[in-house]
C-alpha positions as CSV (number, residue, x, y, z in Angstrom):
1,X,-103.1,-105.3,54.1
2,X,-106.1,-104.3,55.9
3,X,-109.1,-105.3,58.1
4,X,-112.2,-103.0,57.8
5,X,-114.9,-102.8,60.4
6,X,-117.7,-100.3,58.9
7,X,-120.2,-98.8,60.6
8,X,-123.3,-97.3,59.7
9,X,-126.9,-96.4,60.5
10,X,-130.2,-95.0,59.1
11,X,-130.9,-92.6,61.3
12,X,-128.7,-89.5,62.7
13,X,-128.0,-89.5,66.6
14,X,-127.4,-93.1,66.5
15,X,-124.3,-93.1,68.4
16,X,-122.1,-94.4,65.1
17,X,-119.6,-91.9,65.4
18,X,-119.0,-92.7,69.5
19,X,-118.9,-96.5,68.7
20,X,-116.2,-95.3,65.8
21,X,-114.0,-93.4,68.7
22,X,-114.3,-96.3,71.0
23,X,-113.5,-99.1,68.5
24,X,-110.5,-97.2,67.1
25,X,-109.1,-95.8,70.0
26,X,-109.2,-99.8,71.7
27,X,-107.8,-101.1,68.2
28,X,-104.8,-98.9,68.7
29,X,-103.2,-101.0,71.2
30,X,-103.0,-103.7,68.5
31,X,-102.5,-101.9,65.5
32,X,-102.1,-98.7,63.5
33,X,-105.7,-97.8,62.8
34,X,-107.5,-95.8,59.8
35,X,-110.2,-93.8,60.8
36,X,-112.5,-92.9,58.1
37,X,-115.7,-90.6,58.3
38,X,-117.6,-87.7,56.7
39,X,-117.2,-85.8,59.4
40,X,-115.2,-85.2,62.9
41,X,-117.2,-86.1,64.9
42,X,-115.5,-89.1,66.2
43,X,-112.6,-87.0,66.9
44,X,-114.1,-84.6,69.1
45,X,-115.6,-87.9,71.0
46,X,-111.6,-88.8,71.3
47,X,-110.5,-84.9,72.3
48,X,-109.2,-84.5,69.1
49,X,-108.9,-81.2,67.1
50,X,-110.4,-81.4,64.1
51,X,-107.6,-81.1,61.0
52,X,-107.6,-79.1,58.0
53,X,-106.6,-81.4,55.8
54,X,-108.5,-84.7,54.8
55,X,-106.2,-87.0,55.4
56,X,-103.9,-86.3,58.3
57,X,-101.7,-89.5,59.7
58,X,-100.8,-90.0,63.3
59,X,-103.4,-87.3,64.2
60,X,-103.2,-88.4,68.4
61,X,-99.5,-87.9,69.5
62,X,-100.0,-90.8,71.8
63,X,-96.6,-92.5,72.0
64,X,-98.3,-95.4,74.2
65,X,-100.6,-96.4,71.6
66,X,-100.4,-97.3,67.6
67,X,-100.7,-94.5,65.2
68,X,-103.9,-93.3,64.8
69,X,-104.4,-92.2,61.2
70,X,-108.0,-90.1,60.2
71,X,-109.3,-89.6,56.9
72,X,-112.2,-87.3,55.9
73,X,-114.5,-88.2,52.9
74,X,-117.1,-87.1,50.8
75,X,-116.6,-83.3,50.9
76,X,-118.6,-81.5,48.1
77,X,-115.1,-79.2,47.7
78,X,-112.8,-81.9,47.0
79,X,-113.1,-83.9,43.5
80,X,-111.1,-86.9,44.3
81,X,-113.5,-89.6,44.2
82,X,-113.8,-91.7,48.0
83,X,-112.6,-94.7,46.8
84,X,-109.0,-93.1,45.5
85,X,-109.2,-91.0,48.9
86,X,-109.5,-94.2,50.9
87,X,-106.7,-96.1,49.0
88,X,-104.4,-93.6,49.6
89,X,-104.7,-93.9,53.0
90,X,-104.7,-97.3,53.3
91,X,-101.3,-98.0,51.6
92,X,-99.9,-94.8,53.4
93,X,-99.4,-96.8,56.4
94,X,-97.1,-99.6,54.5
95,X,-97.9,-101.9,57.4
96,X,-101.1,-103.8,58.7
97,X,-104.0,-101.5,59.4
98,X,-107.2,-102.0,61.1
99,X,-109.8,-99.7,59.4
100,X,-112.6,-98.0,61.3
101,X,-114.8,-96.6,59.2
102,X,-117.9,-94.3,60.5
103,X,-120.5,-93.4,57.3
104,X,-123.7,-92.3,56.5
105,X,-125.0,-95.4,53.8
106,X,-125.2,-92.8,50.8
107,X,-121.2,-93.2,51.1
108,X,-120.7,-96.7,51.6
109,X,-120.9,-98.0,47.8
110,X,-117.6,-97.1,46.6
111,X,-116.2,-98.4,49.3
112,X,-117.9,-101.5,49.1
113,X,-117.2,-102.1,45.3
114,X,-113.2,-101.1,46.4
115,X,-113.3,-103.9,48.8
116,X,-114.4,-106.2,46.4
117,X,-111.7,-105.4,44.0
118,X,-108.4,-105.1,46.0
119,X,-106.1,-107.3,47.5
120,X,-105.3,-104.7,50.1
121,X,-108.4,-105.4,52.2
122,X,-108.7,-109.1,53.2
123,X,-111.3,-108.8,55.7
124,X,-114.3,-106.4,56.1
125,X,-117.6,-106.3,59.0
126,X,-120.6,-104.3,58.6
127,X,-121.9,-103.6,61.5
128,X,-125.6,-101.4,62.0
129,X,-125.6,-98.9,64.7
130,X,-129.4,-98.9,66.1
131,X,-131.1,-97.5,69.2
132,X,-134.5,-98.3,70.3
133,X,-136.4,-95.7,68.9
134,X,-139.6,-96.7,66.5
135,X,-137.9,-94.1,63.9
136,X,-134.8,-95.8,63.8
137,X,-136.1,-99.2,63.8
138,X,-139.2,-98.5,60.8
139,X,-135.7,-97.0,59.0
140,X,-133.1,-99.5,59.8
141,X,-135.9,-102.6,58.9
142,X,-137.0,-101.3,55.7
143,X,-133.3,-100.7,55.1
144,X,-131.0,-103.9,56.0
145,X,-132.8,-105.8,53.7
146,X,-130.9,-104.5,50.8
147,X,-127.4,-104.8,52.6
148,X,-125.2,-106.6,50.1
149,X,-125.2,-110.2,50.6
150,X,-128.6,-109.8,52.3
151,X,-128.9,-109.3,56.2
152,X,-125.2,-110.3,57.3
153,X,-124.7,-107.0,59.3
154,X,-123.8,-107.1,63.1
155,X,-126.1,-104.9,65.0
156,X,-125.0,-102.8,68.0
157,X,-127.8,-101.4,69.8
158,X,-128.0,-99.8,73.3
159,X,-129.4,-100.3,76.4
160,X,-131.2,-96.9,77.5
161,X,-133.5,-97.7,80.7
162,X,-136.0,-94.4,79.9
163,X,-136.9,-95.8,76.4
164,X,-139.8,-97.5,76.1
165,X,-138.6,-99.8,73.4
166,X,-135.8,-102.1,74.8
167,X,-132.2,-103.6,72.9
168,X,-134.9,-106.7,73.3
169,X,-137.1,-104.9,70.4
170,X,-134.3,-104.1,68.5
171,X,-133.3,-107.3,67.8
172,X,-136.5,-108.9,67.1
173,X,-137.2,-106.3,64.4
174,X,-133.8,-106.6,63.1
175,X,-133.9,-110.5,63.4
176,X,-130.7,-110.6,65.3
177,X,-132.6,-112.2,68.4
178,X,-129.8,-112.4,71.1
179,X,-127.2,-111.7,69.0
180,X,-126.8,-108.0,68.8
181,X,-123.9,-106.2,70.8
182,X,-125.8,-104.2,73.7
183,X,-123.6,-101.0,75.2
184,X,-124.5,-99.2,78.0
185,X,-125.6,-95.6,77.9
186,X,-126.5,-93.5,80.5
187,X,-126.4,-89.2,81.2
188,X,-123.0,-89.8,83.2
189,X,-120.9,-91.1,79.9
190,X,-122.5,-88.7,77.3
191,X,-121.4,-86.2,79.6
192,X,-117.7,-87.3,79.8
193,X,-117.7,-87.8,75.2
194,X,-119.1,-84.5,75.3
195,X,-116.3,-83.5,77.5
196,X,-113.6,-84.9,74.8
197,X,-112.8,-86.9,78.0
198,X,-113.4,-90.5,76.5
199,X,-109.9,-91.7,75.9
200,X,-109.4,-90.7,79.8
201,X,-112.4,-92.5,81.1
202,X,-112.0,-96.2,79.2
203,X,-110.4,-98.1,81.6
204,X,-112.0,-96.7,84.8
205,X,-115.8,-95.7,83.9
206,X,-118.2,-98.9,84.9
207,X,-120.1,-97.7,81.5
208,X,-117.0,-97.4,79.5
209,X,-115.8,-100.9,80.6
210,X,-119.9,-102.5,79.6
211,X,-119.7,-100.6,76.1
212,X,-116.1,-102.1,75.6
213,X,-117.4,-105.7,76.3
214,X,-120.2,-105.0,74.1
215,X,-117.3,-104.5,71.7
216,X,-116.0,-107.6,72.4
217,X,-116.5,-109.4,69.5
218,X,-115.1,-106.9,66.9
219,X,-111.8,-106.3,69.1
220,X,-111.3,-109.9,69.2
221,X,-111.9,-110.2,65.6
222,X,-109.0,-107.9,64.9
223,X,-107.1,-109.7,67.4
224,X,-107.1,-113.0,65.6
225,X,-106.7,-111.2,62.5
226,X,-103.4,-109.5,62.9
227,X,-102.0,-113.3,64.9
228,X,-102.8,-115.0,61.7
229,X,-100.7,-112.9,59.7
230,X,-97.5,-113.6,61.9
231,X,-98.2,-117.4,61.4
């Protein structure tokens, strides 16, 4: 049995793929977690080689945290259609798995028809990665609309000082007014994900511990997930 917590955005450079590392690597000390994306990006955020096969369990030898399981999808030289690639790796772990999954929208319907269909997946949050940029917004606008079951999507936005559109804007475009998560970002933590340095930095970086409360919501979310199944 499985909780899913997809993320997803409209625009490339959105900082999807970070919030993917982030989220999974904190979920591990609760659970075994599935990592899904098209690419590996959010590995390399995590210091991670990138594998050569598409599904690779326990990729981070890290004996102090759950297993940390990645799968890649939607490779033009594999024919194995995302949805059977996903299930696989879902009932590969044989225990309860919190799913992170990190795709471009083009990707997301077979997943979303799968989760309506299984009993294996009992729980599953959208959540729209947007920063305050007017491209991102005039894509992410014209695109939420459509969002199955019409504009229930979290929104995780970022607060960037130098833009000139604020995490303010975003959420009145996106009609999430003071309910989007807001994460810090600033030239000092790029430079430690572009290092591969994130896992490291978590607990200690003043930005790392703002984007983890900006988090909040979907880590606690998990948390009373997995209690409910032991009562």
């Amino acid at each position: 049995m499985s909780q899913v917590f997809t993320l997803t955005h409209y625009k490339g450079g959105q900082g999807a793929s970070v919030a993917a590392a982030v989220l999974a690597h904190t979920l591990r000390n609760h659970a075994r977690v599935l990592l899904v994306s098209d690419t590996h990006d959010a590995l390399g955020a995590l210091g991670i080689a990138s594998p050569l096969d598409d599904f690779t369990p326990d990729i981070s030898l890290d004996s102090r945290l759950q297993p940390l399981d990645f799968l890649r999808v939607g490779d033009t030289d594999t024919s194995e259609p995302i949805a059977s690639q996903y299930t696989r790796a879902l009932l590969a772990a044989e225990v309860p798995t919190l799913a992170v999954v990190d795709l471009p929208p083009a990707l997301l319907p077979a997943l979303d028809d799968f989760h309506r269909h299984t009993q294996k997946v009992r729980d599953v949050t959208r959540v729209v990665v947007c920063r305050g940029d007017y491209l991102s917004l005039r894509s992410t606008s014209a695109a939420v609309t459509g969002l199955p079951g019409g504009h229930g999507a979290a929104v995780l936005t970022f607060d960037e000082p130098d833009r000139a559109l604020t995490a303010r804007d975003v959420e009145v475009v996106l009609r999430v007014e003071g309910r989007a998560m807001v994460a810090p970002w600033s030239p000092a933590f790029a430079r430690v994900i572009d290092a591969g340095m994130l896992p490291y930095r978590l607990d200690m970086m003043p930005e790392a511990l703002r984007y983890l409360d900006a988090l909040a919501p979907l880590i606690r979310s998990a948390r009373e997930w997995l209690h409910a199944l032991t009562v």
